[in-house]
Every structure is written in structure tokens, then in C-alpha cells.
N, C-alpha and C positions, 0 to 999 in steps of 0.2 A: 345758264346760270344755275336752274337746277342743280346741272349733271355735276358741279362744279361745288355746290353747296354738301352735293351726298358724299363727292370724292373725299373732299374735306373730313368731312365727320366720318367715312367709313377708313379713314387714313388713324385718325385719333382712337376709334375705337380699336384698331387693331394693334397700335402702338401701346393701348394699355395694358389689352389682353397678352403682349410681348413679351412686359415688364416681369421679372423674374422677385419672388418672392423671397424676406429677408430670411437668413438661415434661423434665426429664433419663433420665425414663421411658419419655414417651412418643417422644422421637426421639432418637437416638446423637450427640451432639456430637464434632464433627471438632474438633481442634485441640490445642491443649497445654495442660495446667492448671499455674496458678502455685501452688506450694506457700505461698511466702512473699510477705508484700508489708512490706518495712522502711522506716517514715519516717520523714526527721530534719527535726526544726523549731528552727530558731533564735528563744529566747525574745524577746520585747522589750525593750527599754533604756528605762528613762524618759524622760520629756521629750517633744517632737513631733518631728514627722518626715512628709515626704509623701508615704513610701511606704507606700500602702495595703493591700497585700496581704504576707500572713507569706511570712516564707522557709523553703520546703518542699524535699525532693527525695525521690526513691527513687534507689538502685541502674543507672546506665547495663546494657540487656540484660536487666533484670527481666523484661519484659515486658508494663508497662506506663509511665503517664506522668503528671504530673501537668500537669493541663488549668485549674484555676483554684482561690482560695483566699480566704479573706474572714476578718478580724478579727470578733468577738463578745465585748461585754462580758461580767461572771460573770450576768447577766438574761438573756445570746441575743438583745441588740441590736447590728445591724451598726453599726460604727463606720465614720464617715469621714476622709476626708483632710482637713485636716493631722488626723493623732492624736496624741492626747496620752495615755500612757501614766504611770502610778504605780508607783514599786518597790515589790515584794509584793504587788500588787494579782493577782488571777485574771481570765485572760483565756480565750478560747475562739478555738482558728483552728481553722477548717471547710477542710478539705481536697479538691478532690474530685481521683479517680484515675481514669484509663480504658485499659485495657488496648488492645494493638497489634492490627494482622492477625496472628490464628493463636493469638492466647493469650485465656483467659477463666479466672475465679475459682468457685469451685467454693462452698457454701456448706452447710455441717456438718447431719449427720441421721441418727441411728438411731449407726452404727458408723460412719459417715464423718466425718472432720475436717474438711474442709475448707482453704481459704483463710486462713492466718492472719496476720494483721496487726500486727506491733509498731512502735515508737515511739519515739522518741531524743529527747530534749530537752522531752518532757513526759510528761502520762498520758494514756494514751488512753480515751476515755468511751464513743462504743461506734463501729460502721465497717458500715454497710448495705451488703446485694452486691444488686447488681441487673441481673439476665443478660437478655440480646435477643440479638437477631441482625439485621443487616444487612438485606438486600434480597438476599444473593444467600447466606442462608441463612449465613453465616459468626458464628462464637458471639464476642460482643461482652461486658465486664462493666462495671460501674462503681461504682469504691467510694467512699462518702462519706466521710471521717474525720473525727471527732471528737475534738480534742482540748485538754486543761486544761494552759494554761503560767502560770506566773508571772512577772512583769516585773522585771529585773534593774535594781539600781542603775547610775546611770547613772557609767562610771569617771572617776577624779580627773585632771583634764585637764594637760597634760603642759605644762613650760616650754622657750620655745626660748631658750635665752642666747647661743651662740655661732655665729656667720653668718661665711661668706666667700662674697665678691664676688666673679669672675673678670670684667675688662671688657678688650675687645677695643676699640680706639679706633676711628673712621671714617678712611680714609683719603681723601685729596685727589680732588675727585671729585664730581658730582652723584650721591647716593643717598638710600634711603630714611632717616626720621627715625626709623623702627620702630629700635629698637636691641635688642628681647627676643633678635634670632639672635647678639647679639655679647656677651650676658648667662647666666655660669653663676654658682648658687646649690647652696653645700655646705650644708645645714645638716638636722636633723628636721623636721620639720612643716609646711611650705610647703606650702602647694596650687596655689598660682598665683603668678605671675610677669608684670609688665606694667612696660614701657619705652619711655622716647620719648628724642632729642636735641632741643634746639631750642636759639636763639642768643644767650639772655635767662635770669634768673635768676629770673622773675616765672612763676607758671603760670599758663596760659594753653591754651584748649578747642580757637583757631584754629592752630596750629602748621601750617604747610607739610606736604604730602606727604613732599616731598623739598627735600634742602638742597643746597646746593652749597661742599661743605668744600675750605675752603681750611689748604695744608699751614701747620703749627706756630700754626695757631689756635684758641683757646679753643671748647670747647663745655659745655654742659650737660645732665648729663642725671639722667631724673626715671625712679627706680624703685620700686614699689608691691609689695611682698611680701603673700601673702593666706595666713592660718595657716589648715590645714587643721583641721577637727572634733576637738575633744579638747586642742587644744595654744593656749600662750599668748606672749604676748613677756612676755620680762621687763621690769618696770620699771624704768625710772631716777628717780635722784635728783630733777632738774628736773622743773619745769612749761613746757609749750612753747607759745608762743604763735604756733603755725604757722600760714601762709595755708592749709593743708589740712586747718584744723580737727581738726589730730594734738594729742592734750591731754597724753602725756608722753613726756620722752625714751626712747630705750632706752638701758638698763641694761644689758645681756650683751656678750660681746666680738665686738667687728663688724670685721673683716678684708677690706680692696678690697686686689686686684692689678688695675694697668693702669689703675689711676686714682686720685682722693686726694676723699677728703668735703669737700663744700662748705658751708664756715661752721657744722659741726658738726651739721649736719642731718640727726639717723638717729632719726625722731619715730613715735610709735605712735594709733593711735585706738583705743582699750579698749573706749569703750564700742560701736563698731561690731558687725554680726553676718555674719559671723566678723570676731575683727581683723587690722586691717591696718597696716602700717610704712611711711612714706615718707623714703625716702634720697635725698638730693641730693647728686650727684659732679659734676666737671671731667675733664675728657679735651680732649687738644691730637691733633688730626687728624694724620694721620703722611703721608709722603708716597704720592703714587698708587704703586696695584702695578697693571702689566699683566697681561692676562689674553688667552690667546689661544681665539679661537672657532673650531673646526675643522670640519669638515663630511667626513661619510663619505655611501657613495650604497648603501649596505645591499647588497640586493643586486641592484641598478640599474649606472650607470654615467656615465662622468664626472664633471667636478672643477669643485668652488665655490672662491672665494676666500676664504680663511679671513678673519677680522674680528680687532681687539683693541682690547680695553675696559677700564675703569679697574677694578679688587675693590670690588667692592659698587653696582654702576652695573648699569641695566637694559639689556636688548639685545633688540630685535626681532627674532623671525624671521622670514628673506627667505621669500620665494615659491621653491619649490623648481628648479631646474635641469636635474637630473638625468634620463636618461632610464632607460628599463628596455629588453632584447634580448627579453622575452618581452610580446607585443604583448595578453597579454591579464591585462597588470600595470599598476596607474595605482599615484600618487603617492597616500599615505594620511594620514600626519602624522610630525610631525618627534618622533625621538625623542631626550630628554635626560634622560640616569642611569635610565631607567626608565621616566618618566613622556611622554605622550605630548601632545604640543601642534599645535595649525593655524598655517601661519604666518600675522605678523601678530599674536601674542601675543610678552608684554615677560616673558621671562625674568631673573633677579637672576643677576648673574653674580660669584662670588667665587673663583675661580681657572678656571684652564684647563678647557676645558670640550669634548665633541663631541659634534656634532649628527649624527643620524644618521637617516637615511630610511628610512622602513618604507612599504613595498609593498601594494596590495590586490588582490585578485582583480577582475576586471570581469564577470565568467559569474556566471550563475544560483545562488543559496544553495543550501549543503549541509543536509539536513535531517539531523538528529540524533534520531531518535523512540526517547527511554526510556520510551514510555508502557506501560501493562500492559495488556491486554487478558482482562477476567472474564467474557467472555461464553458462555451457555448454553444447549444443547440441550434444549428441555421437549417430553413427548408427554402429552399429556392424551387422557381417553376421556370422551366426555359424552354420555350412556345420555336418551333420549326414548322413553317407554313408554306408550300410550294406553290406557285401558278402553275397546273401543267399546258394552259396555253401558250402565254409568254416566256416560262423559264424559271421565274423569279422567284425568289428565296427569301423569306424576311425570319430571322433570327432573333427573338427577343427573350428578356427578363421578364416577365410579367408578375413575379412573385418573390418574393424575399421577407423572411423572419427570422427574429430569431428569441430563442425560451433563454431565458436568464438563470442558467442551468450547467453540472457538469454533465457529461456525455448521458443521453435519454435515450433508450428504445426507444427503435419506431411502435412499439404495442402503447407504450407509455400516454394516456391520455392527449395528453399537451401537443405533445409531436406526431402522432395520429390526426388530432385535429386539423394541426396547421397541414399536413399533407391533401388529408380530407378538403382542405380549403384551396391548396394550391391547386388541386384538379380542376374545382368546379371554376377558380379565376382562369385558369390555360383552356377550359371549355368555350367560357364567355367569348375572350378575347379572339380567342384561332375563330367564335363565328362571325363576331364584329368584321377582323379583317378581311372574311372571305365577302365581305358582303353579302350576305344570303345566300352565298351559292351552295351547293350540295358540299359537306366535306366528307372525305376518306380517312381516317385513321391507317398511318401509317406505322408507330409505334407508340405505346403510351407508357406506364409504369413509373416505377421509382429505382434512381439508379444506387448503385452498393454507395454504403458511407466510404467517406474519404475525411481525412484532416485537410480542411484549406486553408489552414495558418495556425501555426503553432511558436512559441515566445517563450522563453524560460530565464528569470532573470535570479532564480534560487544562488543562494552559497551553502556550498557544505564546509561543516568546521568540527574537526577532533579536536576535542579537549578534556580534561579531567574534571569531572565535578565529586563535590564532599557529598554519602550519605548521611541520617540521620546518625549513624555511630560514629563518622568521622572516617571511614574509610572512602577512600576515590574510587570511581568507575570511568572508563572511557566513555563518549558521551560523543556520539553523532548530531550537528543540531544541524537542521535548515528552516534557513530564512529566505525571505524574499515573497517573489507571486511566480506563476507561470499559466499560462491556458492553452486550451489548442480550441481552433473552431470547429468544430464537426459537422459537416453538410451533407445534405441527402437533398438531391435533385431530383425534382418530379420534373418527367419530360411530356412532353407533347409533338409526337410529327403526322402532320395530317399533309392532305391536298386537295385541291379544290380546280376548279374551272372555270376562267371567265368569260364573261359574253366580248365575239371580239367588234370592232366596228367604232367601239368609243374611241372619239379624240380627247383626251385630256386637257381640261378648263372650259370646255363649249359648252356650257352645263345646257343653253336652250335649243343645241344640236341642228342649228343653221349653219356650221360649217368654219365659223370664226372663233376667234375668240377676242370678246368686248368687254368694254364696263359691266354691261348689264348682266353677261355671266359671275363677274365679279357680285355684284348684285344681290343674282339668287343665290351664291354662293354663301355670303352672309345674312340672307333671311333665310335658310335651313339649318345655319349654325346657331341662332336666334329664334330656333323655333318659328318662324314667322313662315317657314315652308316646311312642307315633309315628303321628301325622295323616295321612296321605296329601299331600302337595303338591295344591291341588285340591280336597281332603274340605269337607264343610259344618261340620267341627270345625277341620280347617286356615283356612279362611275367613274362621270367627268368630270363633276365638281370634288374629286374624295384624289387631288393632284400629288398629297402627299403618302398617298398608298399607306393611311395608317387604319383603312376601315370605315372613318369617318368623314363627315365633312363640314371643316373648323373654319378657326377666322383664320390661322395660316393658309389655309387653302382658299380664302377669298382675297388675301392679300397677295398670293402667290398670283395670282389670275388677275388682279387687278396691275402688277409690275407688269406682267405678261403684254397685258393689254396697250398699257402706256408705254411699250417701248423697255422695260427695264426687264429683260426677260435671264432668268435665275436656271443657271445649266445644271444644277444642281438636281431639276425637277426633269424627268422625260416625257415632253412634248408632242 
């Protein structure tokens, strides 16, 4: 009953000592923990629509971010694009979130709360956390959300009744037939806007580029109003039998300045998707207006001869002039309101206008490096220990650091240290294993640096940046991070000699092996006994040749004994 009382409990106690501790446990995570993660999701609208993914956000500065997102019917099938959603219907948008550099989510246990997650614009069903870390040891999370929306009626689409026109007429002049920059539109719901002039009352696909308006004569022009989502024209009275396949008039109150409708044509196409309105007006070309083209030389020097052109006529620009006093400045491009052109492009010119010279550097790019640099000092110790009676080899790690640094001499305090350290742990341990026996040094030292991981996730990017005087330089920038790890291996090879004669697990060396060397095996692991480092009870009961002798090694001797014997161990 005893033997059967202690098997019990030395079964339990080895079962706990088994138990592998939680990764929050077992190493200190650096970084910030987010309390909260808030997410708002805009429900769906009936109808279709080609955008495939829900609209999610968190918080700017949470610290973290939402990375992708996927629609799910009320089954958990991904829907695709076009979607066509039902009001009141249950839907599922799958959120996924991944926290920044420096922050990670924490996940509820015992007394801890954790990471909590709420929800705006549905219910939330449930939000997995699932914690890693990088490659350079940095705590990373990622949360899935799940969540239940219902789909909104789709709202009652809005009427547009009353339009005003603003028309700017062309004046005398070869210009473009585009007339959209000489067209404003007051009204709700418009989404787009399209104009043309031409010289004819008929429509027509081949219209001229450009016309050559002549002052106080007639032109035509064709505008196309496009109702944005939700909104409708109102209808008129008639039925129109328009070349544009418009099927009725509009009904709401239509207002042109600057111009008068032609032959009552302000017609709609209903059944279109979205609709659309075509208005035909008249406009008489006004006379040319001059326009003067000036030329500045930035900050160069000397004088172009300024140009004049008709309002709304194109104008080339010349090939530059100008010289610069600093000889390691060339001509770059002509600048006009902002925007920067090569001459030999045809600018639209609609009142006075100046051109002005911008400068470049001729020497070597400036590099701009924002890149970050995560690179680390690692000192590993790797312990080589021979039996020269038996043969065996045991190969271990015993030592690993690393300085949160970029690349260190070894003279450099820190990494002296931890080498300094790494010796005296491969000392310990090679005498642990040997069990007290005599050991040999066979070689010791520190071996050359080497990279044992290196990552470069940098962009380089040419481009021109303005100085303080308005001149460009070429301009090198990188962005991004990159590191390499850098290791220096302290080694250790020794050997040593065992006493031979031990049976492994017979710790009380009668020749078997029983419970009761299971036994002392665990009251030496417990302190409750002391073997000698060396002893033939040390030797037999240490079954997992790690030096020691643990509660694997009483458990091991305890399967051994009952018949469950683990080939894994040599007997």
C-alpha cells in the first residue's frame, strides 16, 4: 500500500516538475502592453458594390493597425466582388490587427485581464491574440476580430431639380474644344462633368482637337452632367426623342449664365447607371484677349524676350537662355504657377503668365540615410565534452547573449564581459557533466566574428529636392531598418574519464533496477540524499547523462522499473 501511496505521489510530483512554463514566463517581454484595442466597422448598405473589403479602423497611436479584412456570409463563406448585400441580412467581417514596433497584446489568466477588445458598429463574436516575436527578439501580436453586422437599407435616393450653368464663351483664337475649364456647375448631386465646343449642331465622336474661333460667331456646345450615387434628375413633362438616346426631358429649374439653351435641349437618360443629363447651349466667341508670357531666370541671369498670346491658345516653351554665375549650376526646367515643365511642352495660356527657371546642381547626390540600424552583439558558449572510456560526445549551448548594440569589439566592456562570463558558465557546466572526474582541456578560446543573420529591408530613392534658394539637388534617401547579428563563440573542448562498472538506474548497485532506486533517485533530486559528484550511486542514478540527477532521471528509472522502459535512455 505504501509502495503504491509513494508511486502515486512521486508520479504527480514528476508530472509537475514536466510541466513546461508559459512563454510570458519563461522570458520578460520588453515593450508596451495595449490595454485596449477599439474597432469601428461600418455596416453594409444593400445592393452591390465592388468594394471588397469592410470598412474597419482603430484609433491613430493605439498601437496598432489594421493589416486586412474580408467579408463572410451568416455560413463563414468569403464573399466576393461585386457583393451584393440584403437589408437585415447577418453578415461576418473578419478583421485582422497587428500591433506596431514596441507594442504587443497581452492575453487574460488567472488574475490578469489582459487585452481587451470592443466594437462600434456591430457585435463582436470572439478576437484570438497571438503573440511572436520578430527575429531580433522584439514582441509582436496579432489579433483576429470577429465580427456580426447587419446590412442597412439602402437610403431613398435624393432629387436634383434645380441646376445653374456658369459658361465662359471661347474667345477669338485657335484653342482647345475641351470647354469642361470654362464650365461651372451649382447644383447637389453631380459627380462629374464633361464638355466639348464644336461647329455643328449634330454630335459627333470626330470633333477637332482644337478650333479656330472666330470673334461674334456662333458655337455649340455639348454638356453631360453625371448624378452621383443616391441622387436622381427630375423628370419632365415630355418625351424626347434625342440623338443621345436621352428618353426624357428635365423637369427642375435649369439656369445658364453666359450662354442660352439650344432648341430646348436639357434631356435625361433614366434608365442609364448612374444617370445622366445632356444640355445643348450656344455661345458667340468674344473677342481675343492678349496675354503676356514673361520669363524670369530664377536664380541665374539674363533676359528672354517675353511672348504674347491670345486667352485660351497654347504656347510652347522655348529652349532656355539664361545663364547661371555659379558654374556648378545647369538649367533644370521651366517653372509655371508651380508645376514644372522641359521646354518644348505646349502650355494653355489664359491670362498673363511667368515662366521662370529653376536651377540644378551638377556634383554628386546628397544621400539622405533615415534608415535604422537593429543590429546585435551575440556571445554564445558551445561546451564539447568527450568520455574517453565510453566514446561519447555531448555537444551543448550552455551560453547565449546578446548587447542591444551595433557591432562591439570584443575589448569593448559589455562584450568582454559577457565573454568573461561565457568562460566561467562552459567551466561550471563541462565540471557538472564530468561528474567530478578529472577533466582535460582539449581546446578553449574564442572563435573569429562571423554574421549569423543579417536582413535589410532599406529602399533607396533618387529624387530632386528644392534648396533654401530654390535650386534642386539629386538627393539619395533610405528608408526602412536592416541588422546583422554578430557572434563570437566562446568554445570549450575538454575530456574526461569515467569510472566503468556503473549500471545505469541501479542507483543502490544490487544489480536490478526497482522502485526504490527510483526512490533515491528522487530524494537526491530533493535534497533529501547527497551522492557524491563521481559516486557509483551519482553515476547510476545521473540516467540522463546530463551531469545531474533530476526528477527526469527518477522518472526515467521509475518507467524502467514498471515495465515501461524508454529506448531513448542507454541501459
Amino acid at each position: 500500500m505504501k509502495k503504491r501511496c509513494f508511486c502515486l505521489l512521486l508520479a504527480a510530483v514528476l508530472l509537475a516538475t514536466a510541466l513546461p512554463l508559459s512563454p510570458l514566463a519563461a522570458h520578460a517581454v520588453e515593450g508596451t502592453p495595449i490595454q485596449e484595442i477599439a474597432v469601428t466597422v461600418t455596416p453594409p448598405t444593400e445592393g452591390k458594390t465592388t468594394e471588397t473589403p469592410p470598412e474597419a479602423c482603430v484609433p491613430e497611436g493605439c498601437g496598432c493597425t489594421v493589416t486586412s479584412t474580408v467579408w463572410l456570409d451568416a455560413d463563414d463563406n468569403e464573399l466576393t466582388s461585386p457583393l451584393t448585400f440584403a437589408a437585415g441580412e447577418t453578415y461576418h467581417a473578419v478583421i485582422v490587427i497587428d500591433t506596431v514596433d514596441g507594442y504587443y497584446c497581452t492575453q487574460s489568466g488567472g488574475s490578469h485581464v489582459g487585452t481587451a477588445v470592443t466594437v462600434t458598429g456591430g457585435n463582436l463574436k470572439y478576437a484570438p491574440i497571438e503573440n511572436k516575436s520578430d527575429a531580433l527578439g522584439n514582441p509582436h501580436s496579432t489579433v483576429t476580430v470577429y465580427v456580426t453586422v447587419q446590412a442597412q437599407p439602402a437610403p431613398d435616393p435624393m432629387e436634383i431639380g434645380d441646376i445653374t450653368l456658369g459658361v465662359t464663351p471661347p474667345s477669338a483664337g485657335t484653342g482647345s474644344t475641351d470647354a469642361k475649364s470654362r464650365i461651372t456647375v451649382t447644383a447637389d448631386g453631380i459627380a462629374e462633368i464633361y464638355a466639348w465646343w464644336q461647329t455643328h449642331t449634330g454630335y459627333s465622336t470626330d470633333d477637332p482637337a482644337e478650333l479656330d474661333y472666330v470673334e461674334g460667331q456662333t458655337y455649340y456646345g455639348v454638356i453631360t452632367l453625371v448624378a452621383a450615387e443616391g441622387y436622381y434628375f427630375k423628370k419632365g413633362e415630355g418625351h424626347s426623342l434625342d440623338i443621345d438616346a436621352c428618353d426624357y426631358t428635365f423637369g427642375g429649374k435649369l439656369t445658364i449664365d453666359g450662354a442660352a439653351l439650344y432648341n430646348n435641349k436639357a434631356n435625361i437618360r433614366s434608365e442609364a447607371t448612374p444617370q445622366y443629363m445632356k444640355i445643348w447651349i450656344t455661345v458667340t466667341a468674344t473677342a481675343a484677349i492678349k496675354c503676356a508670357v514673361t520669363f524670369d531666370p530664377g536664380t541665374g541671369k539674363g533676359a528672354m524676350e517675353p511672348a504674347e498670346v491670345n486667352a485660351g491658345d497654347t504656347y510652347e516653351l522655348p529652349a532656355c537662355t539664361f545663364t547661371h554665375a555659379n558654374t556648378g549650376r545647369a538649367f533644370y526646367m521651366w517653372d509655371v504657377g508651380g508645376e514644372l515643365y522641359e521646354p518644348g511642352v505646349k502650355i494653355t495660356v489664359n491670362g498673363d503668365t511667368l515662366v521662370t527657371a529653376v536651377w540644378k546642381y551638377t556634383g554628386a547626390s546628397t544621400t539622405v540615410d533615415n534608415a535604422v540600424d537593429k543590429s546585435t552583439t551575440e556571445v554564445a558558449g558551445a561546451l564539447t565534452l568527450t568520455d574517453t572510456r565510453t566514446g561519447e560526445t555531448t555537444n551543448a549551448t550552455v551560453y547565449d547573449e546578446t548587447a542591444s548594440s551595433s557591432f562591439i569589439d570584443p575589448s569593448t566592456p559589455t562584450v568582454n564581459a559577457m565573454i568573461e562570463e561565457a568562460q566561467a558558465v562552459l567551466a561550471e557546466k563541462a565540471g557538472e557533466k564530468a561528474g567530478g572526474n578529472a577533466l582535460t582541456t582539449v581546446k578553449e578560446g574564442v572563435e573569429n566574428l562571423k554574421v549569423a543573420k543579417f536582413e535589410d529591408n532599406r529602399t533607396f530613392t533618387y529624387s530632386y529636392l528644392k534648396d533654401e534658394a530654390g535650386d534642386y539637388y539629386q538627393a539619395l534617401t533610405i528608408e526602412g531598418t536592416y541588422y546583422k547579428i554578430w557572434l563570437y563563440t566562446v568554445v570549450l573542448e575538454a575530456e574526461y574519464t569515467s569510472p566503468a562498472g556503473v549500471k545505469p538506474g541501479d542507483v543502490d548497485q544490487n544489480g536490478k533496477i526497482e522502485t526504490k532506486d527510483a526512490r533515491l533517485a528522487l530524494r537526491q533530486a530533493i535534497d533529501l540524499e547527497h551522492f557524491e559528484p563521481g559516486s557509483p550511486a551519482f553515476l547510476a542514478g545521473d540516467v540522463t547523462k546530463d551531469g545531474t540527477v533530476g526528477t527526469d532521471d527518477a522518472r526515467f528509472i521509475l518507467r524502467h522499473a514498471i515495465g515501461l522502459i524508454d529506448t531513448d535512455i542507454e541501459w
